[in-house]
C-alpha positions as CSV (number, residue, x, y, z in Angstrom):
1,X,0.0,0.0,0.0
2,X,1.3,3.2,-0.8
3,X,2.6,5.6,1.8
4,X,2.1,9.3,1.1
5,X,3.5,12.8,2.6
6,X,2.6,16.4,2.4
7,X,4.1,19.9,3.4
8,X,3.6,23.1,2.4
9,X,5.9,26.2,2.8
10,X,6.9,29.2,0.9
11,X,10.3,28.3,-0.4
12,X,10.0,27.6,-4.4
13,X,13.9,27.5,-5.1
14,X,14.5,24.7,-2.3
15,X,11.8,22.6,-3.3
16,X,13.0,22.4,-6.7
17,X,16.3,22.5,-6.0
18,X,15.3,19.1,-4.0
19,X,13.2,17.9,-6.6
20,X,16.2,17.8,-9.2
21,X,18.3,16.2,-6.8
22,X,15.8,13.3,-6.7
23,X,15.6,13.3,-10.4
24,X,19.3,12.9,-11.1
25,X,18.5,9.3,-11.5
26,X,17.1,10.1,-15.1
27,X,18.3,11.4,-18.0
28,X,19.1,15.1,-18.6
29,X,16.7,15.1,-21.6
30,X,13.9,13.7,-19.3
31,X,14.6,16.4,-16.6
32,X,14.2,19.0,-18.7
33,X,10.7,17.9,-20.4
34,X,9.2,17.9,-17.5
35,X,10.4,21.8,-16.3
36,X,9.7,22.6,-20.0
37,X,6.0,21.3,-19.7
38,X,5.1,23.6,-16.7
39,X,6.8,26.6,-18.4
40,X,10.0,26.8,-15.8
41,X,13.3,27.8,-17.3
42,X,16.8,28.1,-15.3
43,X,18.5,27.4,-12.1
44,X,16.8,26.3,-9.2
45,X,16.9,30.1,-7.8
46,X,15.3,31.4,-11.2
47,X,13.1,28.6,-11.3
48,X,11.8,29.6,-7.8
49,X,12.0,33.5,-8.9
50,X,9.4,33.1,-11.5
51,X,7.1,30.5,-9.6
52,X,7.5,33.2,-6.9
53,X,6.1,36.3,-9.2
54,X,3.1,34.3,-10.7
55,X,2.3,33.3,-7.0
56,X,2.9,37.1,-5.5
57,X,-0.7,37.6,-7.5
58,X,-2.8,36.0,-4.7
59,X,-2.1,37.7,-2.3
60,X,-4.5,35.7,0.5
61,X,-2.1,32.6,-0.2
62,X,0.3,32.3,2.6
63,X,2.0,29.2,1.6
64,X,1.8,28.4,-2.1
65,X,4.2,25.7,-2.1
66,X,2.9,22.0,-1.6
67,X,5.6,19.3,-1.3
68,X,4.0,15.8,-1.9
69,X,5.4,12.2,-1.7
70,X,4.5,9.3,-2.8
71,X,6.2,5.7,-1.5
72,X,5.3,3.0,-3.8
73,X,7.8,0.4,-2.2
74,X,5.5,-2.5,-1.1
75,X,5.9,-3.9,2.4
76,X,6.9,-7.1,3.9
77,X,4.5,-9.2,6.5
């Protein structure tokens, strides 16, 4: 059964900056596809910076960051 995690927070660059460390396992190609597909160009820090000016226009969100994680490892009885 899958295990699952959530946080939330306001700190774009070091969740992506985490995010890419867990990806390193794939390909460089692969990597960028998926940053290309939500728009998100740069270094973690200029990833954050323009996740951080789209989210500066709601201002009644406090912490626009969610951090989820998923564990599909299965268990042993």
């Amino acid at each position: 059964m899958p295990t699952a995690n959530a946080n939330t927070g306001n700190g774009f660059s070091k969740a992506i900056s985490y995010a890419l460390q867990e990806a390193k396992k794939y390909p460089e190609e692969e990597r960028a596809k998926v940053l290309e597909l939500n728009q998100v160009y740069g270094s973690s820090k200029e990833m954050g910076k323009q996740m951080r000016e789209v989210s500066d226009d709601r201002k009644t969100v406090q912490k626009p960051v969610l951090h989820v994680q998923i564990n599909f490892i299965r268990m042993k009885n």
